[in-house]
ChimeraX commands (.cxc) that place a marker at each C-alpha (Angstrom):
marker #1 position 18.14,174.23,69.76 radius 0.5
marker #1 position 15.06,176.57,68.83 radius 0.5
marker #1 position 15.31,180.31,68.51 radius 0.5
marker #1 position 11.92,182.47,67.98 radius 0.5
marker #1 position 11.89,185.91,67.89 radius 0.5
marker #1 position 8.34,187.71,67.35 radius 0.5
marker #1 position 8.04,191.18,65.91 radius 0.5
marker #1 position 4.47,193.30,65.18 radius 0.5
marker #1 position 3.43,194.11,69.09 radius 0.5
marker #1 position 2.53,197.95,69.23 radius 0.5
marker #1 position -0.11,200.37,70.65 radius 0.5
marker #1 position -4.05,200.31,69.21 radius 0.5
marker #1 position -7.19,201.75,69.95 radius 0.5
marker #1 position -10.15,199.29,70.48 radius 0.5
marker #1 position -11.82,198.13,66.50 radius 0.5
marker #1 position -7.86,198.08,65.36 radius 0.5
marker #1 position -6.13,195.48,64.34 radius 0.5
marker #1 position -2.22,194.42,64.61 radius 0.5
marker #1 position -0.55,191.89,63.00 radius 0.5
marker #1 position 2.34,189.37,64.76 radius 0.5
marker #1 position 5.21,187.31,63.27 radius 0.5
marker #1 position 6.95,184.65,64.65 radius 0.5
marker #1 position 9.75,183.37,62.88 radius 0.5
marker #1 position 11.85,180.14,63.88 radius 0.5
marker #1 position 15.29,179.05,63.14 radius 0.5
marker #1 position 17.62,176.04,63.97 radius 0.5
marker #1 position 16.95,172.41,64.16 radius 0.5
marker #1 position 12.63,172.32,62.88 radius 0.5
marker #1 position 11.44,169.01,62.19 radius 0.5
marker #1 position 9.05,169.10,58.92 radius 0.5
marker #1 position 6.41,168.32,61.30 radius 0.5
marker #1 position 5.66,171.15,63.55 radius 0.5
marker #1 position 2.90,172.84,65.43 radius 0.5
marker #1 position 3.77,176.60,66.23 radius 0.5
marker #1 position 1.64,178.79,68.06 radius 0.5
marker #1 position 0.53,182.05,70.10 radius 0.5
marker #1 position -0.34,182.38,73.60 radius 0.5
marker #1 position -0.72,185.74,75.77 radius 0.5
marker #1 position -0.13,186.41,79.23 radius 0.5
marker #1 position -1.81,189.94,80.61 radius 0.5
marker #1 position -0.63,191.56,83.97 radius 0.5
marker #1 position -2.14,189.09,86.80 radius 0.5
marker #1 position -3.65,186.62,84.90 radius 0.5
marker #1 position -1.42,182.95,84.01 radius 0.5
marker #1 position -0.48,182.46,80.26 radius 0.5
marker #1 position -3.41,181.14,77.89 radius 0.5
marker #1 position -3.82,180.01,74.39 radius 0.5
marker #1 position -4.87,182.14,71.75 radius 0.5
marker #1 position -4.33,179.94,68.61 radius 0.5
marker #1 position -1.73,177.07,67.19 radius 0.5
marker #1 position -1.13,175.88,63.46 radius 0.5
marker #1 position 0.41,172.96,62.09 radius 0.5
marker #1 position 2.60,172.29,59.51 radius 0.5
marker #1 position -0.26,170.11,58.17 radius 0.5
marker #1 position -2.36,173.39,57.82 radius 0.5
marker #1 position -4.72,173.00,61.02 radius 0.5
marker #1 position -5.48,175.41,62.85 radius 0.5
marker #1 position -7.28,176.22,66.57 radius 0.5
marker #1 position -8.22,179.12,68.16 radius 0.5
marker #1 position -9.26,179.94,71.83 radius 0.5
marker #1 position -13.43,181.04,72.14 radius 0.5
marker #1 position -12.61,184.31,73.55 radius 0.5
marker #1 position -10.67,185.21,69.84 radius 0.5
marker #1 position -12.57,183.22,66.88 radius 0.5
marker #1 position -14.01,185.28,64.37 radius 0.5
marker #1 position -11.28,188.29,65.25 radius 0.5
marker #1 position -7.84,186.62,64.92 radius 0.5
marker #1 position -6.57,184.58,62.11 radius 0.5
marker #1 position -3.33,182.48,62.65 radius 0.5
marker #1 position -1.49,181.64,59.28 radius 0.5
marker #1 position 2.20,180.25,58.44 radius 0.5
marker #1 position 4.88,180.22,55.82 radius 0.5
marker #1 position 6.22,176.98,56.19 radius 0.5
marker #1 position 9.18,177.49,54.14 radius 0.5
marker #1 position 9.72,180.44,56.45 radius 0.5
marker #1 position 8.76,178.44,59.57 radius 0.5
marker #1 position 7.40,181.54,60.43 radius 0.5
marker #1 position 3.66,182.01,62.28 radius 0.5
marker #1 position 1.75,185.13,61.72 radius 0.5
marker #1 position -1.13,186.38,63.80 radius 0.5
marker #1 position -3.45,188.65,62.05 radius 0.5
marker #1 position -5.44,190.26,64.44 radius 0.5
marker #1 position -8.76,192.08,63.94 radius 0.5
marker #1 position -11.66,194.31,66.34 radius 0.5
marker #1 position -8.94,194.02,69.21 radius 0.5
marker #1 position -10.50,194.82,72.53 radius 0.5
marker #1 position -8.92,196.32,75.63 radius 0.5
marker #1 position -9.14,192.86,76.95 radius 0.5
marker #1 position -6.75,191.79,74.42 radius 0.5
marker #1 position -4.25,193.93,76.35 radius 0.5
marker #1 position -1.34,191.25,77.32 radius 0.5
marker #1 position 2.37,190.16,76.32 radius 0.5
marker #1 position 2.42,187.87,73.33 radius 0.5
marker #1 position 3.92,184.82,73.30 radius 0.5
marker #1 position 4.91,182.44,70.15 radius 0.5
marker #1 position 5.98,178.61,70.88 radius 0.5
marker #1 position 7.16,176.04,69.10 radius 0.5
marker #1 position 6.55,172.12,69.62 radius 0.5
marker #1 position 8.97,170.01,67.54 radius 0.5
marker #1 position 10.69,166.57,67.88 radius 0.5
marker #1 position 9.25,166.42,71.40 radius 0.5
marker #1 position 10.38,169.61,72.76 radius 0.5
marker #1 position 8.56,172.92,72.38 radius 0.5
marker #1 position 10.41,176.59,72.94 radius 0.5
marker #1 position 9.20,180.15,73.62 radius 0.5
marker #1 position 10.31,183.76,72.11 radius 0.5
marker #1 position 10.11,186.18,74.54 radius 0.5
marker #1 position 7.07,188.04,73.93 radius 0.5
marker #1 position 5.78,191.55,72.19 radius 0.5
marker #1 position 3.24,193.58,74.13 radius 0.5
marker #1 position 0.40,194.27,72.43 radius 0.5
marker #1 position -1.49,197.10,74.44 radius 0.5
marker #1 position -5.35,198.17,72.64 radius 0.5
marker #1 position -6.88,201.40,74.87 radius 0.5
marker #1 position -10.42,201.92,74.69 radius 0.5
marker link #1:1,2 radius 0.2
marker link #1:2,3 radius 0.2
marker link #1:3,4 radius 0.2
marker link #1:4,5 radius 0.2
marker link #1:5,6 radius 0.2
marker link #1:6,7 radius 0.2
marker link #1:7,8 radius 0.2
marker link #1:8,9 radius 0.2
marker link #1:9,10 radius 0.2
marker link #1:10,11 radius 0.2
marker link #1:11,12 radius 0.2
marker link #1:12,13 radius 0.2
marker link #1:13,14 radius 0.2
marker link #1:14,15 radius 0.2
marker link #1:15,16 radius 0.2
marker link #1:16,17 radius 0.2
marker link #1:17,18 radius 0.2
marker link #1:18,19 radius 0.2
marker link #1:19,20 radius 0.2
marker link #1:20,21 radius 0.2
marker link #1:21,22 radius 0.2
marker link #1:22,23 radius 0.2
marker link #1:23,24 radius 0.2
marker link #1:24,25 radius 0.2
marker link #1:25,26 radius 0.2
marker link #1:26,27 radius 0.2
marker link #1:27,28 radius 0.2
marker link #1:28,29 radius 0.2
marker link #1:29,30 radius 0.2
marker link #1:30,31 radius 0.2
marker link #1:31,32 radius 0.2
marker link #1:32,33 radius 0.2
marker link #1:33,34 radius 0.2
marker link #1:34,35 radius 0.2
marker link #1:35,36 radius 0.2
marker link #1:36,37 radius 0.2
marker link #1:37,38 radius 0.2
marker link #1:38,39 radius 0.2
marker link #1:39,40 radius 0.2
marker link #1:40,41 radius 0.2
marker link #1:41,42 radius 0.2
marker link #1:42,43 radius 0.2
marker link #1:43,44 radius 0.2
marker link #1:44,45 radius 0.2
marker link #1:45,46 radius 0.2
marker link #1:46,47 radius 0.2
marker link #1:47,48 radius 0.2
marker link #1:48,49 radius 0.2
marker link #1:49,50 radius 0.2
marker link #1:50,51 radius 0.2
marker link #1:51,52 radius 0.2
marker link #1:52,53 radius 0.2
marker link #1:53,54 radius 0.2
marker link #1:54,55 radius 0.2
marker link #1:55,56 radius 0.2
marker link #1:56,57 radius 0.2
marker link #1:57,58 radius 0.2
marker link #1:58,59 radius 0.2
marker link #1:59,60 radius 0.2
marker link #1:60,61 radius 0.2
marker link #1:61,62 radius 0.2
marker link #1:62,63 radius 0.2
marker link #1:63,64 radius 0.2
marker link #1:64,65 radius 0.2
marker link #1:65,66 radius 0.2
marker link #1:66,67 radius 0.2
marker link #1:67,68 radius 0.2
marker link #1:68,69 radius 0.2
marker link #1:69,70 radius 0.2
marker link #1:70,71 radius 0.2
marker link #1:71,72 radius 0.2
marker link #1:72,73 radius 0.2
marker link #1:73,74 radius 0.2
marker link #1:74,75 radius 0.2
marker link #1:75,76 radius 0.2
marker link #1:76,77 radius 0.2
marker link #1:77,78 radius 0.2
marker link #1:78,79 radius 0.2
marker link #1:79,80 radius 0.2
marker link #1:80,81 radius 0.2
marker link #1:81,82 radius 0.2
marker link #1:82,83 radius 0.2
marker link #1:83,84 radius 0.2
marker link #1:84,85 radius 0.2
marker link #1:85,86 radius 0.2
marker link #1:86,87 radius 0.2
marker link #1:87,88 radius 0.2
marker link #1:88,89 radius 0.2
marker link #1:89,90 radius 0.2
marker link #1:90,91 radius 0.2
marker link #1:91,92 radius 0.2
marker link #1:92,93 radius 0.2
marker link #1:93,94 radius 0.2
marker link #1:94,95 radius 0.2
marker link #1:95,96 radius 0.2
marker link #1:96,97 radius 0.2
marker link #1:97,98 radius 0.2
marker link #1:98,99 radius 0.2
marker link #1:99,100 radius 0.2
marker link #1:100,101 radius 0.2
marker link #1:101,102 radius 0.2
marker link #1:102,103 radius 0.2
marker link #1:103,104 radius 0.2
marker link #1:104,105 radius 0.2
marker link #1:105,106 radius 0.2
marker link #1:106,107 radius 0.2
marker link #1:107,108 radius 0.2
marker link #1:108,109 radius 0.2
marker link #1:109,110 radius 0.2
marker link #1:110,111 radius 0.2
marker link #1:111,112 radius 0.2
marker link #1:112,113 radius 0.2
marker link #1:113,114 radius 0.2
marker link #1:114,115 radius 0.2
view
């Protein structure tokens, strides 16, 4: 079993920027993909970026250039740095997990930007 818990949602204005951490505990295989993925009111859950244990990276179109997805693997903790946030980046934050063939969810962190 896989526990997440995130941490780092909040309240910004548009141009702001936030910063999300993910951290994982319990039985982590060495090789590990972790990731984010948001879910605003209405719309289904998408991805906004994963990162391996092997150091690469991928980020949704609608986010590159603005968010920057790092990891501590020692940690097994994900951060997501994230930069010019628009209204439109208004949603509950999810981080996952994919190892040894099974992936888990934390529970989210809303991150709300007003314009």
């Amino acid at each position: 079993q896989v526990q997440l818990v995130e941490s780092g949602g909040g309240s910004v204005q548009a141009g702001g920027s936030l910063r999300l951490s993910c951290a994982a505990s319990g039985s982590i295989s060495s090789f590990n993909v972790m990731g984010w993925y948001r879910q605003a009111p209405g719309n289904q859950r998408e991805l906004v970026a994963t990162h391996s244990s092997g150091a690469s990276a991928n980020y949704a179109d609608s986010v590159k250039g603005r968010f920057t997805i790092s990891r501590d693997n020692a940690k097994n903790t994900v951060y997501l740095q994230m930069n010019s946030l628009k209204p439109e980046d208004t949603a509950d934050y999810y981080c996952k997990i994919w190892t040894a063939g099974m992936a888990y969810w934390g529970k989210g962190t809303l991150v709300t930007v007003s314009s």
